[in-house]
Structure formats: C-alpha cells, structure tokens
N, C-alpha and C positions, 0 to 999 in steps of 0.2 A: 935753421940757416936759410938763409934766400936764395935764390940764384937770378941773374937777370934775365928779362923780358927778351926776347929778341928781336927786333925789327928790321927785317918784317917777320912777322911771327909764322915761323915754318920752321918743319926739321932740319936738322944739321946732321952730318956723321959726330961731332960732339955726343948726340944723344943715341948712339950706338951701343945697345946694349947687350949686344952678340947673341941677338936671335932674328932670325931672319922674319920669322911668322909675326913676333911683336913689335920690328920695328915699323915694319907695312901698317899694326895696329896704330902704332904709337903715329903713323904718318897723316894717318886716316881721320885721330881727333884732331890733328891740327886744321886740316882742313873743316872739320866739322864746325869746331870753334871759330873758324873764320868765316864761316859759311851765317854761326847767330851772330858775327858780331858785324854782319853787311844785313843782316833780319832780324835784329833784336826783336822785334815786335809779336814775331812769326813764333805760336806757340811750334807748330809743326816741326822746324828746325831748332829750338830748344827738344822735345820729347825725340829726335832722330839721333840728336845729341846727346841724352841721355840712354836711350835704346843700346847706342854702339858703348858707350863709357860700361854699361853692363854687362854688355857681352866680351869687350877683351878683358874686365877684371874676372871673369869666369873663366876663360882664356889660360890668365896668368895663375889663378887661381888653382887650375887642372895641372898646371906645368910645375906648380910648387908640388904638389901631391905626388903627381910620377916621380918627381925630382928627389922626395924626403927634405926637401928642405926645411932647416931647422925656425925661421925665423919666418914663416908661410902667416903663422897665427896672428903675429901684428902686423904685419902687409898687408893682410885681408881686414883687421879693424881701421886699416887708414883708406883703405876701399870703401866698407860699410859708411866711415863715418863720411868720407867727401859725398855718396851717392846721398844723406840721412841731409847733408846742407844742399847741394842740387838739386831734390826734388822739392825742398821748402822753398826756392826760389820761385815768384809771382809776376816777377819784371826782369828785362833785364837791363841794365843801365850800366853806367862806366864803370861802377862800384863790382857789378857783379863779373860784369867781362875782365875785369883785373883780376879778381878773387880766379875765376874759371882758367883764366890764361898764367898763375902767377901759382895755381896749383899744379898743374901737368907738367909745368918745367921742375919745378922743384920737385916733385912725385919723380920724375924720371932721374933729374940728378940725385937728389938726397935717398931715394927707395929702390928705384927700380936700377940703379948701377950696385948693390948690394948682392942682386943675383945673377948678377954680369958673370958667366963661367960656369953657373951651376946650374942652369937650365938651357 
C-alpha cells in the first residue's frame, strides 16, 4: 500500500507513533531528506543521511528487543533491505528523491504504526 507524499514534506502528529525518542527520530529524517533534496549533489548530505537512517533503525531495533516484540524480525529485514537500496544509490535525482521520500512515509504508516503501543 502507498501512502501520500506530503507537501511540504515534514512530520505531521498523523505520523505519531507514541514514542517520544522516535518520533524526534522520525522528525529528524525528514529534515535530513530535505536537507539532500536542496543538495542532491552533495555526497556529504546523502552519507549524513544515511549515518542517521542507521542509527535510529538500531534505535528501533533495541526498542523491539527490550520490548519482545513479536514481529522485530521482519521490521529489521525492511531496514536491511531499504539501507542494501540507499547505499546502491550513485546519484540522486527525482527518481531517487521520490523512492527516499515515498519510503519513510510508508515505513512509518504501513510498519512503524504496527508497534504504535508496544514500545
């Protein structure tokens, strides 16, 4: 499923996921992502972008683990897999900025409201 794009593209209480540490995360790639897509060019702000996308999926990662939560194991393959197509990324262009902007909405609606309660 999809969710739409927002524009302008920033957090909303919509993407409230009732934690306070991750939604400050969750606030943080948006700015990051709007930070490459005013520097497409700038590898620096793609790899700053990539650095923080690592560190809250460890984050969330830890918070599944304290938590027991049951469904931690394919949360983390949809981690691995977004980090395994962002670091194959060479450019970044409309194509890519859509995929980057078009996954963190959807990751947050369609996954990360899944453990909305439990962590």
């Amino acid at each position: 499923m999809s969710y739409p794009i927002p524009t302008p593209y920033e957090w909303s209480t919509t993407l409230d996921i009732g934690n306070a540490e991750l939604n400050e995360q969750h606030k943080k790639l948006f700015t990051l992502i709007n930070a490459l897509d005013a520097k497409r060019s700038c590898g620096t702000t793609l790899k700053e972008l990539l650095d923080y996308v690592v560190f809250h999926f460890k984050t969330e990662e830890d918070l599944f683990a304290k938590a027991g939560w049951s469904e931690s194991a394919s949360h983390k393959e949809t981690h691995d897999k977004f980090v395994q197509d962002a670091l194959a990324l060479t450019s970044v262009g409309d194509a890519e900025m859509q995929f980057i902007k078009q996954w963190l909405i959807t990751h947050i609606c369609a996954s990360d409201m899944k453990y909305k309660g439990v962590i």
